[in-house]
PDB file with SEQRES, HELIX, SHEET and CRYST1 records, atoms N, CA, C and O in Angstrom:
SEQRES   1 A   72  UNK UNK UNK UNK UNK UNK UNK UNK UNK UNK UNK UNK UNK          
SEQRES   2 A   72  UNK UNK UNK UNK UNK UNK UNK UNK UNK UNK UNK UNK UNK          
SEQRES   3 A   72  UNK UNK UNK UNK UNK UNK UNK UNK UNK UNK UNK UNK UNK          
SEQRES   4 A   72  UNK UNK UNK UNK UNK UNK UNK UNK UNK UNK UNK UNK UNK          
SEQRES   5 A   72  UNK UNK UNK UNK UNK UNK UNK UNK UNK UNK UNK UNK UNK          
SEQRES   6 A   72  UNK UNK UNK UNK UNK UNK UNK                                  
HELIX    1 AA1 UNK A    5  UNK A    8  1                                   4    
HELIX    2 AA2 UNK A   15  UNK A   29  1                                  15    
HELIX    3 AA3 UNK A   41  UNK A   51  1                                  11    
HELIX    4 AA4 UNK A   55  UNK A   65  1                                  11    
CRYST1    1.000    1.000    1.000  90.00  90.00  90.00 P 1           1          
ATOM      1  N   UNK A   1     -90.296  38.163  91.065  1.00  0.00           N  
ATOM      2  CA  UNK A   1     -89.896  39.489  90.674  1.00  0.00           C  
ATOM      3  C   UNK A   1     -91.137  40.285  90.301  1.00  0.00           C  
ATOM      4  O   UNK A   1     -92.072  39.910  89.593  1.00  0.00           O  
ATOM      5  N   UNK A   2     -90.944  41.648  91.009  1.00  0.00           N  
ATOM      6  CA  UNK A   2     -92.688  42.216  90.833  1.00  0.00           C  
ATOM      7  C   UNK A   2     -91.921  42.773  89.361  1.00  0.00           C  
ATOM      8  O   UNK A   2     -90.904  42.363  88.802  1.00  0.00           O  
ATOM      9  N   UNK A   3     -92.636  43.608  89.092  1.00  0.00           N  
ATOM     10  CA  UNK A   3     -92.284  44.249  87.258  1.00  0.00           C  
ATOM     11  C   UNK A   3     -93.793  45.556  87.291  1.00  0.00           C  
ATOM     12  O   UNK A   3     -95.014  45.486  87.432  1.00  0.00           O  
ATOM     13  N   UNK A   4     -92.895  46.505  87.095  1.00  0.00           N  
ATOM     14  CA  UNK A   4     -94.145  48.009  87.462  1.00  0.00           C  
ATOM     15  C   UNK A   4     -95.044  47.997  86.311  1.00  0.00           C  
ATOM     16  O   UNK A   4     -94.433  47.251  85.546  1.00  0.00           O  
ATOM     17  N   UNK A   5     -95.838  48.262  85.859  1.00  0.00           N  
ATOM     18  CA  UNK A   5     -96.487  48.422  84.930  1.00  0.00           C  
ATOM     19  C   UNK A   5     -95.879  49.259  83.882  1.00  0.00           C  
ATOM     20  O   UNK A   5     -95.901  48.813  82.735  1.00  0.00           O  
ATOM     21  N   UNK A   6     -95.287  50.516  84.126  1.00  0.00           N  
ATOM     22  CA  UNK A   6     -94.894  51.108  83.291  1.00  0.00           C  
ATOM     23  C   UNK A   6     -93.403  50.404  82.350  1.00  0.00           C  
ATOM     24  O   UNK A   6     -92.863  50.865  81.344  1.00  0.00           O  
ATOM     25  N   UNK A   7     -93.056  49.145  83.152  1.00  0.00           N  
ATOM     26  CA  UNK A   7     -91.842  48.625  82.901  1.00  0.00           C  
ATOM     27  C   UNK A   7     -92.619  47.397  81.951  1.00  0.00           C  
ATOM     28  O   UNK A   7     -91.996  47.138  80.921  1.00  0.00           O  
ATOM     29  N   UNK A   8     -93.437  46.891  82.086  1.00  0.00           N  
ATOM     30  CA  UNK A   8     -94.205  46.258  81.324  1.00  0.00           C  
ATOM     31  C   UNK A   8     -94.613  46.044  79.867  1.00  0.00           C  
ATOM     32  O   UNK A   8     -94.712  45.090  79.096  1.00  0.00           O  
ATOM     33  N   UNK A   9     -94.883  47.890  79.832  1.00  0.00           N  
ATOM     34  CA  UNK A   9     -95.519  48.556  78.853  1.00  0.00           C  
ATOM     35  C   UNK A   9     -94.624  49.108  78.087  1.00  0.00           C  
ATOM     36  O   UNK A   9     -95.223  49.589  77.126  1.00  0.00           O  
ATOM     37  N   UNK A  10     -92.935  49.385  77.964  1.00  0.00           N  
ATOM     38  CA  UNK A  10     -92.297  49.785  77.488  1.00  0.00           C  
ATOM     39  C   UNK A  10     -91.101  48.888  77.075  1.00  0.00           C  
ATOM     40  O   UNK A  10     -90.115  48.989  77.805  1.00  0.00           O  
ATOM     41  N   UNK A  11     -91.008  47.944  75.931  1.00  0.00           N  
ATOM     42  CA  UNK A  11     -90.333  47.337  75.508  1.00  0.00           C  
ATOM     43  C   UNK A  11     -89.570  47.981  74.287  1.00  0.00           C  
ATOM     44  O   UNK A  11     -88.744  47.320  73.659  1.00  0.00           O  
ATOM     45  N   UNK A  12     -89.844  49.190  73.993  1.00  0.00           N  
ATOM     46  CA  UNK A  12     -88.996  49.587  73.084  1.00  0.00           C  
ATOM     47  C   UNK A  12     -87.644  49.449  72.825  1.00  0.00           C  
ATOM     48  O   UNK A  12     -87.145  49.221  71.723  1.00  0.00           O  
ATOM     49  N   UNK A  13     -86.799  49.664  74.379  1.00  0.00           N  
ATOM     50  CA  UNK A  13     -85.602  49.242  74.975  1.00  0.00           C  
ATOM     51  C   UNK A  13     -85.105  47.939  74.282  1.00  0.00           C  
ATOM     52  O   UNK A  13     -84.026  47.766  73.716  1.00  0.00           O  
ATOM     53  N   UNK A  14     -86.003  47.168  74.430  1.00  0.00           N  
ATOM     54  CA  UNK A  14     -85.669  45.629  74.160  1.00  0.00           C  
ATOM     55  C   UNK A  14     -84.476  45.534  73.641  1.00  0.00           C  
ATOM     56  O   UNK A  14     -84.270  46.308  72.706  1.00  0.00           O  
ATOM     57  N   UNK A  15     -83.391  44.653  74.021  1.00  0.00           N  
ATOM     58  CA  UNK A  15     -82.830  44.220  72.398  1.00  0.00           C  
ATOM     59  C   UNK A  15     -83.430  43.144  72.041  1.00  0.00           C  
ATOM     60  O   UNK A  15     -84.165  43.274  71.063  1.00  0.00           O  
ATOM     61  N   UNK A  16     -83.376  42.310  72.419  1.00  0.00           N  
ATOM     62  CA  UNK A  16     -84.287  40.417  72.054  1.00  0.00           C  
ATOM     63  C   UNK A  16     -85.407  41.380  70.944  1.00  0.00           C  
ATOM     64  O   UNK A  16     -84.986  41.343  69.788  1.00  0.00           O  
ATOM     65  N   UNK A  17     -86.690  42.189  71.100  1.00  0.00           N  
ATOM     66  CA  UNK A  17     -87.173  42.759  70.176  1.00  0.00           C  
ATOM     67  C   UNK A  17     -86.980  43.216  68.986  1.00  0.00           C  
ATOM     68  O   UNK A  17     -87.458  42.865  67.908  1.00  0.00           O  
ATOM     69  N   UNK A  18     -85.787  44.530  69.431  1.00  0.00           N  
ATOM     70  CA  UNK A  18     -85.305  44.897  68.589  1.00  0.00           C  
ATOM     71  C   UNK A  18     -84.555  43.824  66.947  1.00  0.00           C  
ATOM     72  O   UNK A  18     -84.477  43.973  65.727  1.00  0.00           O  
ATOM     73  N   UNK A  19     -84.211  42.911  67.880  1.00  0.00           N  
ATOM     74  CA  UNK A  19     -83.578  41.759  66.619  1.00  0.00           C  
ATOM     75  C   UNK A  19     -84.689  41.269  65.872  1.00  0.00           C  
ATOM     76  O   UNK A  19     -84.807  41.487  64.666  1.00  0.00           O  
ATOM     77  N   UNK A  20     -85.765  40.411  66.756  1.00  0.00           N  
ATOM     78  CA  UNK A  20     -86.692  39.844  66.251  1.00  0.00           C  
ATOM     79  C   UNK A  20     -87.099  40.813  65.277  1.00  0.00           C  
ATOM     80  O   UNK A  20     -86.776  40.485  64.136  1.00  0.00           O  
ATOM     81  N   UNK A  21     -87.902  42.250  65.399  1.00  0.00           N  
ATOM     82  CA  UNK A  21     -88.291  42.927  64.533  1.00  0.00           C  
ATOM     83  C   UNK A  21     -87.332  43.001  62.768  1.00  0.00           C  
ATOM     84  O   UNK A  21     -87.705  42.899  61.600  1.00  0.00           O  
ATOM     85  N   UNK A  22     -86.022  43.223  63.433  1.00  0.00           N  
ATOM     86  CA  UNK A  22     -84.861  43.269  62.207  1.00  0.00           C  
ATOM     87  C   UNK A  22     -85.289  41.834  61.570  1.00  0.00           C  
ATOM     88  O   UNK A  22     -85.557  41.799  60.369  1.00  0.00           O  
ATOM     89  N   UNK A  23     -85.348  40.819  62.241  1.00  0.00           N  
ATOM     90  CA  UNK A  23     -85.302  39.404  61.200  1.00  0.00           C  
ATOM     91  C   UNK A  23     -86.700  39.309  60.669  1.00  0.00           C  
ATOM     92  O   UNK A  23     -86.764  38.775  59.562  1.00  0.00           O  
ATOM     93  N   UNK A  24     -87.845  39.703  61.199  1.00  0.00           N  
ATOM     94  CA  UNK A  24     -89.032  39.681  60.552  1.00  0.00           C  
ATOM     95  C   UNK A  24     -88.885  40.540  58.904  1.00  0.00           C  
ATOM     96  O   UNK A  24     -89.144  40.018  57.820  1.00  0.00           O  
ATOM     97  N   UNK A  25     -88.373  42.045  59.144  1.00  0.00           N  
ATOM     98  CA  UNK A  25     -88.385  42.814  58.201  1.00  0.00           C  
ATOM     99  C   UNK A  25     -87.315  42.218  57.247  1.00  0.00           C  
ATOM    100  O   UNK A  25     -87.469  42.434  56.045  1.00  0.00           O  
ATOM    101  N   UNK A  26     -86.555  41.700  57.540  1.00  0.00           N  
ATOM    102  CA  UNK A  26     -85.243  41.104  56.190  1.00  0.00           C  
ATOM    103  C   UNK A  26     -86.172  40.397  55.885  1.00  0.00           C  
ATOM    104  O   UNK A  26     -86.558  40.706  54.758  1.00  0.00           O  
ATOM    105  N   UNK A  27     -86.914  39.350  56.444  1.00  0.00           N  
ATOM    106  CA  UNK A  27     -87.768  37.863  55.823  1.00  0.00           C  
ATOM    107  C   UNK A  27     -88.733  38.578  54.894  1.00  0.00           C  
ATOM    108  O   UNK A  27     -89.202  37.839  54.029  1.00  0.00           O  
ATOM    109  N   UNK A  28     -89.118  39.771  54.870  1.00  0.00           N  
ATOM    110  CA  UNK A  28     -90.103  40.374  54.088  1.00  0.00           C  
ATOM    111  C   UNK A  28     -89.365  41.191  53.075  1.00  0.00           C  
ATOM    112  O   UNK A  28     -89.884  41.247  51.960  1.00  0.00           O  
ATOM    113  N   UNK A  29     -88.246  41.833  53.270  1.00  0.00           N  
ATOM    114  CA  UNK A  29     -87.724  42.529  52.098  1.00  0.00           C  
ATOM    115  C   UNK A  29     -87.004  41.691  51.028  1.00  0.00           C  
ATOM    116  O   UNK A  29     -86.752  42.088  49.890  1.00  0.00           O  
ATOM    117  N   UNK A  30     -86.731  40.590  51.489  1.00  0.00           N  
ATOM    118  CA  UNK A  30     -86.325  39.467  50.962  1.00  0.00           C  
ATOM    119  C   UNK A  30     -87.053  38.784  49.368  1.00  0.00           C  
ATOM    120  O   UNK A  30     -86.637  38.315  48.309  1.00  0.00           O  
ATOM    121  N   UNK A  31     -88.279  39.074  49.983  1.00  0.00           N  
ATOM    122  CA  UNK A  31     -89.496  38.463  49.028  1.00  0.00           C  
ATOM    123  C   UNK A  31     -89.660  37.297  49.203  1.00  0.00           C  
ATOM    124  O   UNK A  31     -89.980  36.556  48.274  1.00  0.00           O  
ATOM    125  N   UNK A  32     -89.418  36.732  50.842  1.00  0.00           N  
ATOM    126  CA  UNK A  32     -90.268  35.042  50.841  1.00  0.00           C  
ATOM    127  C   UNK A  32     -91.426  35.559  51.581  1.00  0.00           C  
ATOM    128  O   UNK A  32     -91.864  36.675  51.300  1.00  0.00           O  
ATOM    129  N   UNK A  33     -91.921  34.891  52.441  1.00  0.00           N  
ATOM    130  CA  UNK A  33     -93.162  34.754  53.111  1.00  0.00           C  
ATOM    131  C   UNK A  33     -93.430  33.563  53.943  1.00  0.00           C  
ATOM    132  O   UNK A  33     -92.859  32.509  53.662  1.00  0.00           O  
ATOM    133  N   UNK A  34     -94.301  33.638  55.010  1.00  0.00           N  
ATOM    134  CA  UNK A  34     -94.262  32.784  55.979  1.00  0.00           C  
ATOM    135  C   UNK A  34     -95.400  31.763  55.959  1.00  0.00           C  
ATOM    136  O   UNK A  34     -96.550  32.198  56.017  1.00  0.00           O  
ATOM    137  N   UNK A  35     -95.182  30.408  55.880  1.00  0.00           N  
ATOM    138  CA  UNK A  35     -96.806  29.506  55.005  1.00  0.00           C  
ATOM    139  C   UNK A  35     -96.417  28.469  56.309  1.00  0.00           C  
ATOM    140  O   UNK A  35     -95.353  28.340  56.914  1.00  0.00           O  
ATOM    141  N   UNK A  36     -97.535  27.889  56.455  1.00  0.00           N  
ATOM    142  CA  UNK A  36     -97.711  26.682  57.121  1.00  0.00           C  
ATOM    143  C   UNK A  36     -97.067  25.396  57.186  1.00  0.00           C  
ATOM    144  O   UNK A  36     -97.105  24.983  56.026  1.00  0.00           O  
ATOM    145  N   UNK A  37     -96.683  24.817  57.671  1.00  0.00           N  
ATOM    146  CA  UNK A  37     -96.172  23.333  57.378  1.00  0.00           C  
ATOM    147  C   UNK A  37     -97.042  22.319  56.642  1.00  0.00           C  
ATOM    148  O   UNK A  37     -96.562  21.505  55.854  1.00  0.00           O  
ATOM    149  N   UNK A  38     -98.177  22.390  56.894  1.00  0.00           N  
ATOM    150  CA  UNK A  38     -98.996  21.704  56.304  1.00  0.00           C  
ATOM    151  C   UNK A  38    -100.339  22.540  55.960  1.00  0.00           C  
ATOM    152  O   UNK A  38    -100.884  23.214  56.835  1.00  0.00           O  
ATOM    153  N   UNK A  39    -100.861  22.461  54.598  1.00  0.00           N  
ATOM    154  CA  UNK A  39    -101.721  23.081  53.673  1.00  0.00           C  
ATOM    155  C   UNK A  39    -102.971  23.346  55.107  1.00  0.00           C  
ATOM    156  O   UNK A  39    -102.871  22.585  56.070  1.00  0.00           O  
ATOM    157  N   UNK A  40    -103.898  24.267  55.115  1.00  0.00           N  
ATOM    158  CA  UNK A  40    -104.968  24.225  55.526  1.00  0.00           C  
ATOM    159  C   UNK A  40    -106.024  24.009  54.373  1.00  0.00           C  
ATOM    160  O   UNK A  40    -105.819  24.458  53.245  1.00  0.00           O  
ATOM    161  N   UNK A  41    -107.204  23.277  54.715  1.00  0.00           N  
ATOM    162  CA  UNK A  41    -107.765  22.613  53.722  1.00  0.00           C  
ATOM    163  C   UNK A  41    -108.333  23.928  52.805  1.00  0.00           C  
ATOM    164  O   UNK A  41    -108.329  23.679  51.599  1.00  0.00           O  
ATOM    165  N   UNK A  42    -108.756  25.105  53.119  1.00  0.00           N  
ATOM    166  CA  UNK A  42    -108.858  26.013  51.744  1.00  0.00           C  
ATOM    167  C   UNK A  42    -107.797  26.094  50.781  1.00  0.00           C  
ATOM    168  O   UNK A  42    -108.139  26.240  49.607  1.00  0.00           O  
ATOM    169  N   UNK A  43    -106.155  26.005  51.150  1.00  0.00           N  
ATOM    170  CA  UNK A  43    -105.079  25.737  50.359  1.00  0.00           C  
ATOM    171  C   UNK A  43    -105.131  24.843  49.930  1.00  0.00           C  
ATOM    172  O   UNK A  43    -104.569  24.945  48.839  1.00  0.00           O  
ATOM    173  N   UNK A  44    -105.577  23.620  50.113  1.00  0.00           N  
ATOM    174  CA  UNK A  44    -105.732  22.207  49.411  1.00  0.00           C  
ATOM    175  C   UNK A  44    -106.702  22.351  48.318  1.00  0.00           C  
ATOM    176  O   UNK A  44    -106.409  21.909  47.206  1.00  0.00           O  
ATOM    177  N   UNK A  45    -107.859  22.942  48.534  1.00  0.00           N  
ATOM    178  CA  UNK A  45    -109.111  23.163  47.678  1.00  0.00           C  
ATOM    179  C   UNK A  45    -108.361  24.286  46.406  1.00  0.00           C  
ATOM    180  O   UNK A  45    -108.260  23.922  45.235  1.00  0.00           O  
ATOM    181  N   UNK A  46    -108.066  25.140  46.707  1.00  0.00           N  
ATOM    182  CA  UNK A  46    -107.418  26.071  45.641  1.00  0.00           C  
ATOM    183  C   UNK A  46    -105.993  25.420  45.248  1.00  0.00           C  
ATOM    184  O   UNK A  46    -105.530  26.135  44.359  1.00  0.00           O  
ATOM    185  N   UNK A  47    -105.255  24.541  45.489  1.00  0.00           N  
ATOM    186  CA  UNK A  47    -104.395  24.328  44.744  1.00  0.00           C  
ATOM    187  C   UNK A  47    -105.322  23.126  44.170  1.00  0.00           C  
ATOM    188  O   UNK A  47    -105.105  23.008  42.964  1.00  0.00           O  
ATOM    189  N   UNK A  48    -106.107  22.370  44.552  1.00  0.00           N  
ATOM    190  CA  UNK A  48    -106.938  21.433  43.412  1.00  0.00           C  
ATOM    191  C   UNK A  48    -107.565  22.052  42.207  1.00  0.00           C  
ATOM    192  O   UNK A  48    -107.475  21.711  41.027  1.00  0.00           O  
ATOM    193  N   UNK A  49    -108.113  22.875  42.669  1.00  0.00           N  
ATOM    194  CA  UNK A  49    -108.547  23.901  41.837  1.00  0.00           C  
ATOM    195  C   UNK A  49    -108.165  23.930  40.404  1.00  0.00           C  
ATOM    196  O   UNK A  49    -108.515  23.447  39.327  1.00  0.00           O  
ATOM    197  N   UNK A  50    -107.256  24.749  40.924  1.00  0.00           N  
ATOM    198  CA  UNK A  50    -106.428  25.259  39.840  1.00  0.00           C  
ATOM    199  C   UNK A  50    -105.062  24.772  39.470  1.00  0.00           C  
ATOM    200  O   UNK A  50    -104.238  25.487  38.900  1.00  0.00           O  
ATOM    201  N   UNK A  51    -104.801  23.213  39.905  1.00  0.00           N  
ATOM    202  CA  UNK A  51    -104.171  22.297  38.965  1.00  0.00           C  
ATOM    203  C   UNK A  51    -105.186  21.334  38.706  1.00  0.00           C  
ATOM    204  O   UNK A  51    -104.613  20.311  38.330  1.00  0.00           O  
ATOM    205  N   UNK A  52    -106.181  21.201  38.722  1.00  0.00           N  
ATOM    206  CA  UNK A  52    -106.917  20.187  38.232  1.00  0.00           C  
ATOM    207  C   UNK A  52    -106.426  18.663  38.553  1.00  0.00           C  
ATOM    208  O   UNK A  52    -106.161  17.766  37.753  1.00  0.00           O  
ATOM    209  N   UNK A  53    -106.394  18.658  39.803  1.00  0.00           N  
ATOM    210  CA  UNK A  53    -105.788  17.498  40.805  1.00  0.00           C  
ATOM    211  C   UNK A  53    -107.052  17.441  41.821  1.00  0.00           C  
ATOM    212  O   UNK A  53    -107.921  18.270  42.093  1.00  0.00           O  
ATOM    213  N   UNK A  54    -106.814  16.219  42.236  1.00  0.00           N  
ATOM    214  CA  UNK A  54    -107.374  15.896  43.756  1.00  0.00           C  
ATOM    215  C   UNK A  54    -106.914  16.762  44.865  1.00  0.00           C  
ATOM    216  O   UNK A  54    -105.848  17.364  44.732  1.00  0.00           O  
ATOM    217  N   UNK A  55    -107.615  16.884  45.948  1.00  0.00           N  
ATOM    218  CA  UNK A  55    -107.263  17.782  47.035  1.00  0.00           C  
ATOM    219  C   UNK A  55    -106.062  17.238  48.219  1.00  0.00           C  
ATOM    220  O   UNK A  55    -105.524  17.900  49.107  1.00  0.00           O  
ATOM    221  N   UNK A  56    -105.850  15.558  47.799  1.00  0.00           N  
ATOM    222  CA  UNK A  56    -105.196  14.887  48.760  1.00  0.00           C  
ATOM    223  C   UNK A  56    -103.822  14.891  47.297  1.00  0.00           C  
ATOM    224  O   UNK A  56    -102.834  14.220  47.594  1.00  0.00           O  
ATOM    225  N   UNK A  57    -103.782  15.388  46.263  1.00  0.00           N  
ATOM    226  CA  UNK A  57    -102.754  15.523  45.311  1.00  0.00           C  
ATOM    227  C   UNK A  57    -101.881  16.954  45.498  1.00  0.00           C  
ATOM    228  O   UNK A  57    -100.666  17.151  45.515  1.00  0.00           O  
ATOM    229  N   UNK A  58    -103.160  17.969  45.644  1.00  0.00           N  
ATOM    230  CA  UNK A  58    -102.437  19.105  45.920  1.00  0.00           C  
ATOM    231  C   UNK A  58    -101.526  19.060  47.269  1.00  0.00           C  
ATOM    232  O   UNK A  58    -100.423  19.606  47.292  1.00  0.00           O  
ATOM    233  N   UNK A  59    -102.201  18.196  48.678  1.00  0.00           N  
ATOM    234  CA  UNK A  59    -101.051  18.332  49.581  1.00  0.00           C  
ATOM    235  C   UNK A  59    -100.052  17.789  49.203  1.00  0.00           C  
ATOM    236  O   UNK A  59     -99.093  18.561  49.202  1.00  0.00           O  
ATOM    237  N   UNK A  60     -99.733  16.368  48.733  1.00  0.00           N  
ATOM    238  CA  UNK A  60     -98.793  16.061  48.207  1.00  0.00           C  
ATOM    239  C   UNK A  60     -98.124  16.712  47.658  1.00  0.00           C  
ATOM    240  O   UNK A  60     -96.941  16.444  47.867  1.00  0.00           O  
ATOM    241  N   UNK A  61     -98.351  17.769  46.784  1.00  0.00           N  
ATOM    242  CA  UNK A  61     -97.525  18.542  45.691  1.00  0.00           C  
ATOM    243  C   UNK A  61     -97.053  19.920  46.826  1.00  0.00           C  
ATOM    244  O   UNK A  61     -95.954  20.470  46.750  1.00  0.00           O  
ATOM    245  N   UNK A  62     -97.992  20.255  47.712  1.00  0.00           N  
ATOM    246  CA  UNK A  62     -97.442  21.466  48.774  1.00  0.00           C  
ATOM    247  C   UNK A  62     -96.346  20.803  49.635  1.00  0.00           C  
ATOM    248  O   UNK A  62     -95.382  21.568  49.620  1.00  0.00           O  
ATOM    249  N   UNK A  63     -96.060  19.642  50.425  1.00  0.00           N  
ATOM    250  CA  UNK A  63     -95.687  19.420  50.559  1.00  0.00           C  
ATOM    251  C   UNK A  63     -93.983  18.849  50.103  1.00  0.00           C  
ATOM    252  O   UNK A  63     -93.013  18.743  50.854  1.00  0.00           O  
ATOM    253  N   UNK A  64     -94.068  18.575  48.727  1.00  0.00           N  
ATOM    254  CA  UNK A  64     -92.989  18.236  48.233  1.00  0.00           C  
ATOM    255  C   UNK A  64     -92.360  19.777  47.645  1.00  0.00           C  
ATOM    256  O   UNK A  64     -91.178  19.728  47.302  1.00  0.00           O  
ATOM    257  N   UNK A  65     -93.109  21.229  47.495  1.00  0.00           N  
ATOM    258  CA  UNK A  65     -92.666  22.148  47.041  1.00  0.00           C  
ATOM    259  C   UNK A  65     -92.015  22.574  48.405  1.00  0.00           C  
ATOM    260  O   UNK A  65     -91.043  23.312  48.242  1.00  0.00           O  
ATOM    261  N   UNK A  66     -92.301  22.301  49.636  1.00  0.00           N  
ATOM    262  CA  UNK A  66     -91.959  23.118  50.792  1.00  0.00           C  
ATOM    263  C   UNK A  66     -90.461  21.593  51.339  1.00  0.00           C  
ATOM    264  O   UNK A  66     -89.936  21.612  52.452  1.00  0.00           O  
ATOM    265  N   UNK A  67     -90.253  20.944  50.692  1.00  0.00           N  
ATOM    266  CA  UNK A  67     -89.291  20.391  50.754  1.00  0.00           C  
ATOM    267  C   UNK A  67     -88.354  20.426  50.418  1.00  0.00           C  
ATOM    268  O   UNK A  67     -87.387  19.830  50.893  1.00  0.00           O  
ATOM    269  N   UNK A  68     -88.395  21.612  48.889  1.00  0.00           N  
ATOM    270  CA  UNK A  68     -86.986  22.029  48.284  1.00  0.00           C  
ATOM    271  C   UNK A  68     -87.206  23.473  48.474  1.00  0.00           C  
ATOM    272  O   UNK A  68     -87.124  24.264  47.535  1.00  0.00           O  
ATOM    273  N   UNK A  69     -87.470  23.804  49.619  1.00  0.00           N  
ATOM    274  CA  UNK A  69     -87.418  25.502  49.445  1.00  0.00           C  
ATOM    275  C   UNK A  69     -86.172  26.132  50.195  1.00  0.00           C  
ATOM    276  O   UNK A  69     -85.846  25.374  51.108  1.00  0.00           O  
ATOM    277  N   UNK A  70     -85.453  27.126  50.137  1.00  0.00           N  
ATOM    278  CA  UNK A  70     -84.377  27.690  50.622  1.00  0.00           C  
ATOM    279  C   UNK A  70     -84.612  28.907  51.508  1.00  0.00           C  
ATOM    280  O   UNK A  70     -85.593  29.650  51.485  1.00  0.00           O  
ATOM    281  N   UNK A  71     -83.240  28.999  52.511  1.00  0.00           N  
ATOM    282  CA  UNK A  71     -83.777  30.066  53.965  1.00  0.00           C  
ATOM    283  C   UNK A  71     -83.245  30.976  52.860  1.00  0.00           C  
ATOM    284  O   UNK A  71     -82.571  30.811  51.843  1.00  0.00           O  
ATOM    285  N   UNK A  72     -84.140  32.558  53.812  1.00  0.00           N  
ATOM    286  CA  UNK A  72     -83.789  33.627  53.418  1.00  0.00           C  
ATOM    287  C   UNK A  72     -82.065  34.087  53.568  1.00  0.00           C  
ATOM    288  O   UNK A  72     -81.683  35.186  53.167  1.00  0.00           O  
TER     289      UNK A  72                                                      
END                                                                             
């Protein structure tokens, strides 16, 4: 299927978009936020940090917080 350029460039139409956009903006008016499955090691370093834990303690502890968390 060819597809014109100008048909390309204009997804405003969308619906599939249109939704996605709606569920992004509820997930944000909501007041959650979107985090990783697993810590990246600057998140490991700042949650050691500032619980005064090991860096292989803080994943543990990110991990077990993202285990009881609830959908928007």
């Amino acid at each position: 299927m060819v597809v014109k350029s100008e048909e390309k460039n204009d997804i405003r139409g969308s619906r599939a978009l249109e939704k996605a956009l709606d569920a992004v903006g509820a997930v944000g008016d909501s007041g959650f936020i979107l985090v990783p499955s697993a810590p990246t090691r600057e998140m490991m370093m700042a949650g050691a940090k500032a619980g005064h834990v090991s860096p292989d303690l803080a994943r543990v502890i990110y991990r077990a917080m993202l285990g009881e968390t609830t959908e928007p």
